[in-house]
C-alpha positions as CSV (number, residue, x, y, z in Angstrom):
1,X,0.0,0.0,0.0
2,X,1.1,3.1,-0.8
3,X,0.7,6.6,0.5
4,X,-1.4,8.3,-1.2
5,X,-4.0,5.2,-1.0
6,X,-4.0,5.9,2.9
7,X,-4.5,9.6,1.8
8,X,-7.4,8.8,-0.3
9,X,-9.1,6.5,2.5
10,X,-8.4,9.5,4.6
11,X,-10.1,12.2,2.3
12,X,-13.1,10.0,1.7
13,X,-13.8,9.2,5.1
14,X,-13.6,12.6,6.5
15,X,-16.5,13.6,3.5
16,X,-18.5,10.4,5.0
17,X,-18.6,12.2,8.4
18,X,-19.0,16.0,6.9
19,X,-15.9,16.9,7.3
20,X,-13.0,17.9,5.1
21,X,-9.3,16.5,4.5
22,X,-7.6,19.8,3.5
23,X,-4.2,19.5,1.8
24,X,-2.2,21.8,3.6
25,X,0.9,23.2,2.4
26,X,3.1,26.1,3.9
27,X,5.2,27.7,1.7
28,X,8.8,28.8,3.4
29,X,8.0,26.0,6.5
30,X,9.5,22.7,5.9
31,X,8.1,19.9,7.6
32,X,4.2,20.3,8.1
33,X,1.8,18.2,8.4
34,X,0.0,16.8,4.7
35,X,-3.4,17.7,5.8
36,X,-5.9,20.1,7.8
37,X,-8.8,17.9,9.1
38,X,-12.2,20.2,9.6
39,X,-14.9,17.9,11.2
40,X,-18.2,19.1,12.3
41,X,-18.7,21.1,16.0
42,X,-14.9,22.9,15.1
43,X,-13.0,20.2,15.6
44,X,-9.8,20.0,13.9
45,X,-6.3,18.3,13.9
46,X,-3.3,17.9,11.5
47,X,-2.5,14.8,10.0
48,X,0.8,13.3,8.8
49,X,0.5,10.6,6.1
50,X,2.8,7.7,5.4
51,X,2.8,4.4,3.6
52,X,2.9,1.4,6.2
53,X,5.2,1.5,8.3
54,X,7.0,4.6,7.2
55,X,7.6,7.1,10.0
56,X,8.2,11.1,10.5
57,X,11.3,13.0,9.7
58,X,12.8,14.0,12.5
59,X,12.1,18.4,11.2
60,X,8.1,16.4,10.4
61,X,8.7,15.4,14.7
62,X,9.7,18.8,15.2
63,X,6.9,20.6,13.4
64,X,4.5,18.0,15.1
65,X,5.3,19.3,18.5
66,X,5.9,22.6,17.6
67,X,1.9,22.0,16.7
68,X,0.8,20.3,19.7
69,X,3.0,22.7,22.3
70,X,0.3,25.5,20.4
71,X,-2.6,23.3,21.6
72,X,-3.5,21.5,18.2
73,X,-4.4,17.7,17.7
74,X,-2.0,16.1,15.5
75,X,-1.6,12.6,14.1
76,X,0.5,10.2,11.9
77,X,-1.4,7.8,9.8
78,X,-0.1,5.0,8.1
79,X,-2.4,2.6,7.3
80,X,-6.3,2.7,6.2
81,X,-7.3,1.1,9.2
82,X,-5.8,3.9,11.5
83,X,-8.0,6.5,9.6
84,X,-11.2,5.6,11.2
85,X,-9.8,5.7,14.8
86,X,-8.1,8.9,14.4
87,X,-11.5,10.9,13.2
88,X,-13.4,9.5,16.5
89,X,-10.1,10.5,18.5
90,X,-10.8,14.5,16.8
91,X,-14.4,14.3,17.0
92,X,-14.0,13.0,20.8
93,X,-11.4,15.8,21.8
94,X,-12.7,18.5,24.6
């Protein structure tokens, strides 16, 4: 599996629920997140993606707690069966 496959899953299942799977992109900042996930209520988090297996840069670990030290949900996802638990995990969050 590749990972734009586990992107796709992502996408689609975030439009199942109402949400969006923004493709987020910062120019001049190296090392953020792949996408800006808007659910219903104003929940939100960013979202690595990588193929299975596959983990973060160690700048993508730095702008991941660069993120979370601001307050913001974010998450790695590598497989298609990860998706699922990470939208009830935003949709969940206080």
């Amino acid at each position: 599996m590749r990972e734009k496959e586990v992107e796709a899953a992502l996408v689609k299942a975030a439009k199942k629920r109402n949400g969006l799977a923004l493709k987020f992109v910062s120019p001049g900042l190296s090392g953020v997140p792949d996408r800006l996930v808007l659910m219903p209520n104003g929940k939100m988090a960013f979202i690595e993606l990588k193929a299975p297996g596959k983990k973060m840069r160690l700048l993508q670990e730095k702008r991941k707690s660069q993120l979370e030290a601001l307050g913001f949900l974010v998450f790695c996802i590598d497989s298609k069966e990860k998706v699922e638990v990470v939208l009830d995990a935003i949709i969940q969050a206080a």
